[in-house]
C-alpha positions as CSV (number, residue, x, y, z in Angstrom):
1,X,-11.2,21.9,27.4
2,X,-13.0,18.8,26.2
3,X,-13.6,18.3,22.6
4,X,-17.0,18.1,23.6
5,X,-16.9,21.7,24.7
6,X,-15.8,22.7,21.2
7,X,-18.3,24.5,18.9
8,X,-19.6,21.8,16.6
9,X,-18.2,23.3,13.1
10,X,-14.6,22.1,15.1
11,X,-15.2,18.8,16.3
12,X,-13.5,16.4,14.3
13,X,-16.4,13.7,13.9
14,X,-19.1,16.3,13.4
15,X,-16.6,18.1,11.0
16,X,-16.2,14.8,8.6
17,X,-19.6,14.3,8.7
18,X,-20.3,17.8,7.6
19,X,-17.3,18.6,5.5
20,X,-15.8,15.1,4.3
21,X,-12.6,13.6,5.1
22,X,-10.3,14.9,2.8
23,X,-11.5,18.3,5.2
24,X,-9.7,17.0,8.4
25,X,-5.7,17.4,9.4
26,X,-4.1,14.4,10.0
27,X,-4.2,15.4,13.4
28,X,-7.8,15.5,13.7
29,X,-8.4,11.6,11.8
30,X,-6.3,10.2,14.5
31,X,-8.9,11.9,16.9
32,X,-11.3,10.2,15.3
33,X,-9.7,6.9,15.7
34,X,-8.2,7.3,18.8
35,X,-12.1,8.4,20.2
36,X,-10.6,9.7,23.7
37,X,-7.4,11.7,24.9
38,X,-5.5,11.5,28.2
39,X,-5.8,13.3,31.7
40,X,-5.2,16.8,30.6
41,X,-5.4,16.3,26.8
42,X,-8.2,16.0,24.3
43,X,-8.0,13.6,21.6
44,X,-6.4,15.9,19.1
45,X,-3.6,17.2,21.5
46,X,-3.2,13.6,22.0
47,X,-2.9,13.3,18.6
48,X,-1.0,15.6,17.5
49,X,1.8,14.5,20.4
50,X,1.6,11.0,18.6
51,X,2.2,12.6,15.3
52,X,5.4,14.4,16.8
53,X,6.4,11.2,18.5
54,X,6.2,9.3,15.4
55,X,7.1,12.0,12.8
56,X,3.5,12.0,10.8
57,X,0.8,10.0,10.4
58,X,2.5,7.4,7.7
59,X,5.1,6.3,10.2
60,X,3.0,5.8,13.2
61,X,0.2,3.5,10.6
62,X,3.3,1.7,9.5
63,X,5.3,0.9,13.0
64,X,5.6,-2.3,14.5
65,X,3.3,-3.8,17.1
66,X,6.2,-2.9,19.7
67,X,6.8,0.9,18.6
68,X,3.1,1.4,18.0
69,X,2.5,0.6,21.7
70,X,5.2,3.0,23.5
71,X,3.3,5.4,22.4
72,X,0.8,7.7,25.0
73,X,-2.5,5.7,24.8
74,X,-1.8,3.6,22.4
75,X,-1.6,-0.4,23.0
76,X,-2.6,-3.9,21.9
77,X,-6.3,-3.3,21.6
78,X,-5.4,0.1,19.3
79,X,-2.7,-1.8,17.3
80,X,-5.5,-4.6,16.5
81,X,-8.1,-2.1,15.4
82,X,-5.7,-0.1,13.3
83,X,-4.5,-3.4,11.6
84,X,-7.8,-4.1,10.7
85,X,-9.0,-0.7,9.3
86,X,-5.8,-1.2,7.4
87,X,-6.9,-4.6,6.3
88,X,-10.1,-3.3,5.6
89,X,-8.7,-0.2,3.4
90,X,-6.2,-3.0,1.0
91,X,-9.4,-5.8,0.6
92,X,-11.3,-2.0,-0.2
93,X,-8.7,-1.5,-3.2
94,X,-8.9,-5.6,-3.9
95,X,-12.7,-5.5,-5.2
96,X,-12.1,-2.6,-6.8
97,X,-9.5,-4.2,-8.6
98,X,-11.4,-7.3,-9.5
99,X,-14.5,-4.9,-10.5
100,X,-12.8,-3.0,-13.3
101,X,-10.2,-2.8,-16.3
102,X,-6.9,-2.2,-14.7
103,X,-5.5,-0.4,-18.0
104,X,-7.9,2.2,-17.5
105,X,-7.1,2.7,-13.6
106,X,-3.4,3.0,-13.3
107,X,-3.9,5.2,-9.7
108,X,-5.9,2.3,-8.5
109,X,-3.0,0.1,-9.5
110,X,-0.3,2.1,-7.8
111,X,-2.5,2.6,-4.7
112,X,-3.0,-0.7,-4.3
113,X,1.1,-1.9,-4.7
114,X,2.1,0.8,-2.5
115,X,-0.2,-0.5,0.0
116,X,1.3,-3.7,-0.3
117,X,4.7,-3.2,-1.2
118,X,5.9,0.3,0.6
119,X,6.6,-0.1,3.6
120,X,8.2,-4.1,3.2
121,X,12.3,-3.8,5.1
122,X,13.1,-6.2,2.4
123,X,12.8,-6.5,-1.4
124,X,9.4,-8.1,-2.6
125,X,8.5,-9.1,-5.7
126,X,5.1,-9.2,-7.1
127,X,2.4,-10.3,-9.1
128,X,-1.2,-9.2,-10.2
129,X,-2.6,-11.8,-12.5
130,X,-5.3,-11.0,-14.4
131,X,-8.0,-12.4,-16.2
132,X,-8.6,-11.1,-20.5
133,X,-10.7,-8.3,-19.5
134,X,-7.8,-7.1,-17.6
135,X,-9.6,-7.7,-14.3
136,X,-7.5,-9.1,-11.1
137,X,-7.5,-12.5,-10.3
138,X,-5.4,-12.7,-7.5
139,X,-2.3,-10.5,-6.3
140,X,0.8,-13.0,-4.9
141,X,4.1,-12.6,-3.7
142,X,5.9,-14.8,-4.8
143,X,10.1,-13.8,-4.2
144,X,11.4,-12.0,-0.7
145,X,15.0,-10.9,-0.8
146,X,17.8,-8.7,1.3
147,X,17.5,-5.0,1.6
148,X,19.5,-5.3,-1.6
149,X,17.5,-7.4,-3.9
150,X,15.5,-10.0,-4.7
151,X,16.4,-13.7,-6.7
152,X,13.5,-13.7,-9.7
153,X,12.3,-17.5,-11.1
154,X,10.6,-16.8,-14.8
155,X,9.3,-20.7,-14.2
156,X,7.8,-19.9,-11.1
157,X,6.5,-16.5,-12.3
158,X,4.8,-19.1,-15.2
159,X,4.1,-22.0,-13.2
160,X,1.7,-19.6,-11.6
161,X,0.6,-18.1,-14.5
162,X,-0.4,-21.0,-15.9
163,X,-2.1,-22.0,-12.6
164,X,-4.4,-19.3,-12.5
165,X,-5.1,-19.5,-16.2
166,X,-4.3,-15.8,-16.2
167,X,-4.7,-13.7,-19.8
168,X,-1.9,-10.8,-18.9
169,X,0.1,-9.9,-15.3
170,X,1.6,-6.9,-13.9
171,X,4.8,-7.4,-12.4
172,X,5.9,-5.5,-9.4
173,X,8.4,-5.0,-6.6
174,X,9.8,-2.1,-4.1
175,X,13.0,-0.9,-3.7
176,X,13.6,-0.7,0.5
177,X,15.7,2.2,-0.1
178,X,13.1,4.4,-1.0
179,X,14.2,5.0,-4.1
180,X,12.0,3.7,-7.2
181,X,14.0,4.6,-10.0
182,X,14.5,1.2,-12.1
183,X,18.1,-0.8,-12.3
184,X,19.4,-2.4,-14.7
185,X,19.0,-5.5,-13.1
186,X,15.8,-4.8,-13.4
187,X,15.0,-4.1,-16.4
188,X,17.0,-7.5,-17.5
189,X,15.0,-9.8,-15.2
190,X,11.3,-7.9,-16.7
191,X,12.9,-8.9,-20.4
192,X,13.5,-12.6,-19.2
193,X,9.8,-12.8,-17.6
194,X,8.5,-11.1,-20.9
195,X,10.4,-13.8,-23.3
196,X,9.0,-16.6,-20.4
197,X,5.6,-15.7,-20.8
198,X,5.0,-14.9,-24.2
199,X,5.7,-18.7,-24.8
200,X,2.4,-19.3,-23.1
201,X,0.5,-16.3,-24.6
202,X,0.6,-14.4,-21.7
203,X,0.9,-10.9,-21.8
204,X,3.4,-8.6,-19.7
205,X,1.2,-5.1,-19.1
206,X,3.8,-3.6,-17.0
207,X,6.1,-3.5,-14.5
208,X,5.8,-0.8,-11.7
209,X,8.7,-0.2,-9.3
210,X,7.5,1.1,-5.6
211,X,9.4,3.5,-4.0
212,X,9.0,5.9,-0.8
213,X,7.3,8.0,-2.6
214,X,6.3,7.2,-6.2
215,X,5.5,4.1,-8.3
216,X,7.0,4.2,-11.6
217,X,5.8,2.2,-14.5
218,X,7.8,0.7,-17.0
219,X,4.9,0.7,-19.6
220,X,4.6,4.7,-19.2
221,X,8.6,4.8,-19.5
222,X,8.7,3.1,-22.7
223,X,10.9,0.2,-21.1
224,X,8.3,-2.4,-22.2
C-alpha cells in the first residue's frame, strides 16, 4: 500500500510537520527526501532497504558519488540534492558560528568540525580563526596528510593568522582511524603552534581531535 493510503498520524511528512523531526526514524527522513519508492515499495520500504544496503543513515550521506548511485533509486540527480542539503546544513552551522561566542558553544563547535572533518580518508588539519569576541572569521584547511598523519607548519598556521588579523584560533584535525584519542605527536605540534602564536598575541583556545565518534578537546582535558 501507498503511503498515501496510510492514516495521516503515519505519514512521514505529515508526521514532521505534526510531531517534529527529531519524531521520525531514520527510515522515515529518507522518505521524506527520497519523496517516492519503487514498483512494489513505498518510500519507506525503499528506505529502509537503502539503510540495510548502506548499513545506516551516516554511511549512505557520507558515500561517494559512485556508491551513492548503485543504490535502488538513487542516482546523479539524488546525489546532487543531497550534496546540497548537506552544503546547506554546514553554511547552517557557519552563521551560527559567526553570530555567537564560541567559548560559550562548544556543541556548536564540535558539530561543526565533525561535519567537516569526520568522514575525510586522510588526516586534515584545521583552523577556526576567530575575531576578539570569540566569533568565527573564517574556518581553513590548511595541511592534508596519509591515513597516518599530517606534516604541521607553525609559520603557515601564523602567516594566516596574521592574515586574517584573527584575536584567538581553534586548532583542529581528525584521526581517519576513528579513533580521537590525542598522540603524543600531537600534543607536541599544539605546544609548538601555542609558543608560534603567542609571539603575535594570538591566543590558542583549543585544540579538538575528531574521531568516529567523539571530539575531544584539549582545553577540557587540561592539555592546554
Amino acid at each position: 500500500m501507498s503511503i498515501a493510503h496510510w492514516p495521516a498520524t503515519e505519514r512521514p511528512r505529515e508526521k514532521l510537520l505534526s510531531l517534529g523531526p527529531r519524531a521520525l526514524s531514520d527510515a522515515e527522513l529518507l522518505a521524506i527526501f527520497l519523496r517516492v519508492g519503487c514498483v512494489g515499495k513505498s518510500a519507506v520500504d525503499l528506505a529502509r532497504e537503502l539503510l540495510q544496503q548502506y548499513g545506516g543513515l551516516r554511511q549512505l550521506l557520507e558515500a561517494s558519488q559512485s556508491e551513492f548511485c548503485q543504490g535502488l533509486g538513487l542516482g546523479n540527480a539524488k546525489y546532487a540534492q543531497l550534496q546540497a542539503v548537506l552544503e546547506m546544513g554546514r553554511r547552517h552551522l557557519s552563521a551560527s558560528m559567526k553570530a555567537g561566542d564560541l567559548l560559550t558553544s562548544p556543541d556548536l563547535v564540535r558539530s561543526y568540525l565533525s561535519a567537516h572533518l569526520r568522514h575525510q580518508p586522510r588526516e586534515v588539519f584545521a583552523v577556526l580563526f576567530l575575531d576578539n569576541q570569540n566569533r568565527l572569521i573564517t574556518y581553513e584547511e590548511l595541511f592534508f596528510g596519509t591515513i597516518d598523519g599530517a606534516s604541521v607548519y607553525p609559520r603557515e598556521v601564523v602567516r594566516r593568522a596574521l592574515a586574517h588579523n584573527c584575536a584567538a584560533v581553534i586548532l583542529a584535525h581528525n584521526h581517519p582511524s576513528g579513533v580521537a584519542e590525542p598522540s603524543q605527536a600531537d600534543c607536541r605540534i599544539t605546544q609548538h603552534l601555542q609558543a608560534a602564536l603567542d609571539l603575535i598575541d594570538v591566543r590558542v583556545i583549543d585544540h579538538m581531535v575528531v574521531g568516529d565518534a567523539e571530539v575531544i578537546s584539549f582545553a577540557e582535558r587540561g592539555l592546554l
